[in-house]
C-alpha positions, 0 to 999 in steps of 0.5 A, spaced: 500 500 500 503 507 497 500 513 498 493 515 499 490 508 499 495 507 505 492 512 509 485 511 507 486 504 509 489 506 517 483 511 518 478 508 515 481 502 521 481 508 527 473 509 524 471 501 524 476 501 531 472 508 534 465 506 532 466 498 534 471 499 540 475 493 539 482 491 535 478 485 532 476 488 525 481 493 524 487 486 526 484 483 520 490 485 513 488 488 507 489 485 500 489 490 495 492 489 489 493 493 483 487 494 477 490 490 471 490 496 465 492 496 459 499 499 457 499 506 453 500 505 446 502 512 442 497 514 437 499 517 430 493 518 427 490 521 433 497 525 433 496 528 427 488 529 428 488 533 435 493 538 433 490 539 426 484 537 424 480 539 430 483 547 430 480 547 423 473 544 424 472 548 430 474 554 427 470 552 420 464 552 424 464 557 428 464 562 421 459 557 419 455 560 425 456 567 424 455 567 416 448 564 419 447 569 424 449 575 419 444 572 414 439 572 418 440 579 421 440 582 414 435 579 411 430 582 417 434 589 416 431 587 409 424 585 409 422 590 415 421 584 420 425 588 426 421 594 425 415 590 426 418 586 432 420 592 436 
């Protein structure tokens, strides 16, 4: 046990010996044990996609947004419909 899980570990045992009033449960040993993970592997295509492609999607989109936005504020400006609605 290292680290956070081994002082987790005693104060959970001084909570259990608080509440309980007896050495029986906290006498009993612990068997942890690693979660088996796999190992890291390095990516090329998400290697090149992250830092290329994704900044030039997001950037595409967001024109695409606001052409639509300034589209749709000039066809009212346009048509009349702002001085109507106000």
């Amino acid at each position: 046990m290292r680290g956070f899980i081994q002082i987790q570990e005693m104060v959970e045992r001084a909570i259990i010996k608080l509440h309980t009033g007896s050495n029986m449960y906290t006498n009993m040993p612990s068997n942890l044990q690693m979660m088996p993970a796999t190992y890291y592997k390095d990516d090329v295509i998400m290697g090149f996609v992250y830092p290329c492609i994704v900044p030039v999607v997001m950037t595409l989109a967001w024109m695409f947004a606001v052409a639509h936005c300034i589209k749709t504020i000039t066809s009212y400006r346009e048509t009349g419909l702002e001085e109507v609605c106000a």
